[in-house]
C-alpha positions in Angstrom: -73.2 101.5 -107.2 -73.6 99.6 -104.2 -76.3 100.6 -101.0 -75.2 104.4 -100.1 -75.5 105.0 -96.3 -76.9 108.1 -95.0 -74.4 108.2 -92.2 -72.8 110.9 -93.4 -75.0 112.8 -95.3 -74.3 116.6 -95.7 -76.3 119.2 -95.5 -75.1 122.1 -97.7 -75.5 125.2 -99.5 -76.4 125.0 -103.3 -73.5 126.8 -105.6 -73.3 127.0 -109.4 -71.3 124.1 -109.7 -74.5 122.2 -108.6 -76.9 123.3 -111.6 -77.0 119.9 -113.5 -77.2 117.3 -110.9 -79.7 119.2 -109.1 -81.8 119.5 -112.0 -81.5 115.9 -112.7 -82.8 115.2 -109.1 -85.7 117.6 -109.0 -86.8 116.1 -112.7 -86.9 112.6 -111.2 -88.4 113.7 -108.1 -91.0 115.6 -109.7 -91.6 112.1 -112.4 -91.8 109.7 -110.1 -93.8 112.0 -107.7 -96.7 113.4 -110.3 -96.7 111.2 -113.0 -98.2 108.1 -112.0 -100.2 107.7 -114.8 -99.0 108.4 -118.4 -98.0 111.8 -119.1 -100.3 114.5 -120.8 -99.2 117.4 -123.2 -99.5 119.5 -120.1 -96.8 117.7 -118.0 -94.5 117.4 -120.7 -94.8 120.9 -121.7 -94.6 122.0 -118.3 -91.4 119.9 -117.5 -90.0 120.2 -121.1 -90.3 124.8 -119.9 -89.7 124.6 -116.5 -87.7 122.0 -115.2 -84.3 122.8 -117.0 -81.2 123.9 -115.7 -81.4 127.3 -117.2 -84.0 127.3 -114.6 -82.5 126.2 -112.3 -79.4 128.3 -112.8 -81.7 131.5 -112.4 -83.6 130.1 -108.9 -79.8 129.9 -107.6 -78.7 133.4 -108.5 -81.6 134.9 -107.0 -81.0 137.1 -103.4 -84.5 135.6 -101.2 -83.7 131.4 -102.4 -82.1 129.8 -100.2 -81.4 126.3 -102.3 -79.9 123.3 -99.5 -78.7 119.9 -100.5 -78.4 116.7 -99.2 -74.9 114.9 -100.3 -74.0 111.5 -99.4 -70.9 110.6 -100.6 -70.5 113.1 -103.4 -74.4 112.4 -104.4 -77.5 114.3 -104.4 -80.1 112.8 -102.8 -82.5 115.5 -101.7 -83.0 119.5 -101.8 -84.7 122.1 -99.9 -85.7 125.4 -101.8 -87.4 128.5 -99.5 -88.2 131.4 -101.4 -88.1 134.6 -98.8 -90.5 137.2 -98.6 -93.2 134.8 -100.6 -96.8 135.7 -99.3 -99.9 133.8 -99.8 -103.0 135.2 -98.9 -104.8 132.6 -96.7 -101.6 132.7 -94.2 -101.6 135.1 -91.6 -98.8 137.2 -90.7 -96.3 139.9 -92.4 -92.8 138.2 -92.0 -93.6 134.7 -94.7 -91.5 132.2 -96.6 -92.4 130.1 -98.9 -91.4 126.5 -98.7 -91.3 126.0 -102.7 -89.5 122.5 -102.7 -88.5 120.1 -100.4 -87.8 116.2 -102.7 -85.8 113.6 -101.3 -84.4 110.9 -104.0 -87.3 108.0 -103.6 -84.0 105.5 -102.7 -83.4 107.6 -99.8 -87.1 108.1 -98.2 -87.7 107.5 -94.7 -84.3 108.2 -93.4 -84.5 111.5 -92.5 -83.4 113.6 -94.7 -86.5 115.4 -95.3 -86.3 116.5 -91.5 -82.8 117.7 -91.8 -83.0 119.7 -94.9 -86.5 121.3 -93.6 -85.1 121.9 -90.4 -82.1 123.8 -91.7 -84.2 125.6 -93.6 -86.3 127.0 -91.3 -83.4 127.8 -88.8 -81.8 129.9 -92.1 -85.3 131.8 -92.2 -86.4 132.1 -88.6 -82.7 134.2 -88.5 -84.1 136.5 -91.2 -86.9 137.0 -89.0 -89.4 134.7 -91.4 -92.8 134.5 -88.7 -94.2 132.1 -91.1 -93.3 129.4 -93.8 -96.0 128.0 -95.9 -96.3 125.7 -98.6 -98.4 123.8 -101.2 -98.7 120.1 -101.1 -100.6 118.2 -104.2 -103.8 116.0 -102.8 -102.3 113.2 -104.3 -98.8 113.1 -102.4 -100.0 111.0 -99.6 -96.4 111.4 -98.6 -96.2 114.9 -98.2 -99.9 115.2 -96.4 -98.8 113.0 -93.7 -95.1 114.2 -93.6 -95.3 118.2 -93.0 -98.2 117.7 -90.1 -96.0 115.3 -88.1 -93.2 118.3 -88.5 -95.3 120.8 -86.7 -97.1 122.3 -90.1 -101.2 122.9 -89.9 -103.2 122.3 -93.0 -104.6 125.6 -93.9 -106.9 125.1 -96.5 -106.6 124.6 -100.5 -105.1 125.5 -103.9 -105.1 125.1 -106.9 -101.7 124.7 -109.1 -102.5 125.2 -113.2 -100.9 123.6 -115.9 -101.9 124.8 -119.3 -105.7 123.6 -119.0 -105.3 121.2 -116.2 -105.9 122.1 -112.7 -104.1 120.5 -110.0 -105.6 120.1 -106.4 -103.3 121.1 -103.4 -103.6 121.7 -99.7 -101.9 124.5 -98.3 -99.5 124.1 -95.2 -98.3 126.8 -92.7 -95.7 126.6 -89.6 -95.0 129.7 -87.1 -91.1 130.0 -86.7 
């Protein structure tokens, strides 16, 4: 497969056609980012349920997602998913977004594409006159908790993600538009 270069990545819109590969990218995102150390009943059950691409199929069909990939030579390599409208209580403000994913292929960290797919992103929603995108970042991400404050977003305070009977520590993130 050789060493892709992210000269010409793309920055696109998600379409139907996209439902498989992007599914197979945010399942190995989502492994090699959370599971770290063996997988419980909980993360299988929760990836086995919600990472599939019926799932994904339905995310894409709905009007507030706006799903962007990164493609590099015909390859996914990242993804950017805003849900419009999303509220959370500790962020100020009427107009909010939520900033549900944002994975980058662990082959391709560090060049960027994080920052283009997030900037797009909020460009798409500061248009729709989004005041506020927010988002949830797990407390053991270290990559993610030094990432989104070096792109202008404040830690806000803290969450808590549950899966089946385990609860999952997160830090809450907020950028005005």
């Amino acid at each position: 497969m050789g060493n892709l270069s992210t000269a010409n990545v793309i920055i696109r819109k998600a379409e139907t056609a996209d439902v498989s590969a992007l599914t197979v990218l945010i399942l190995q995102v989502w492994l090699d980012t959370y599971v770290k150390q063996g997988v419980t009943r909980s993360v299988a059950s929760y990836v086995l349920s919600e990472l599939t691409t019926t799932r994904t199929a339905a995310y894409l069909a709905q009007v507030d997602t706006h799903i962007l990939l990164a493609d590099v030579d015909g390859r996914l390599v990242g993804y950017c998913q805003t849900l419009n409208g999303k509220r959370h209580a500790q962020v100020k403000g009427e107009y909010q977004a939520e900033l549900d994913h944002l994975y980058v292929h662990p082959a391709f960290f560090g060049r960027g594409i994080g920052r283009q797919l997030l900037a797009e992103a909020e460009e798409h929603l500061r248009a729709q006159g989004v005041q506020q995108l927010w988002l949830t970042a797990w407390v053991g991400n270290d990559k993610a908790l030094r990432f989104y404050p070096r792109t202008g977003y404040a830690d806000i305070g803290a969450s808590i993600f549950r899966m089946e009977n385990e609860e999952v520590a997160n830090r809450i993130f907020c950028k005005t538009l």
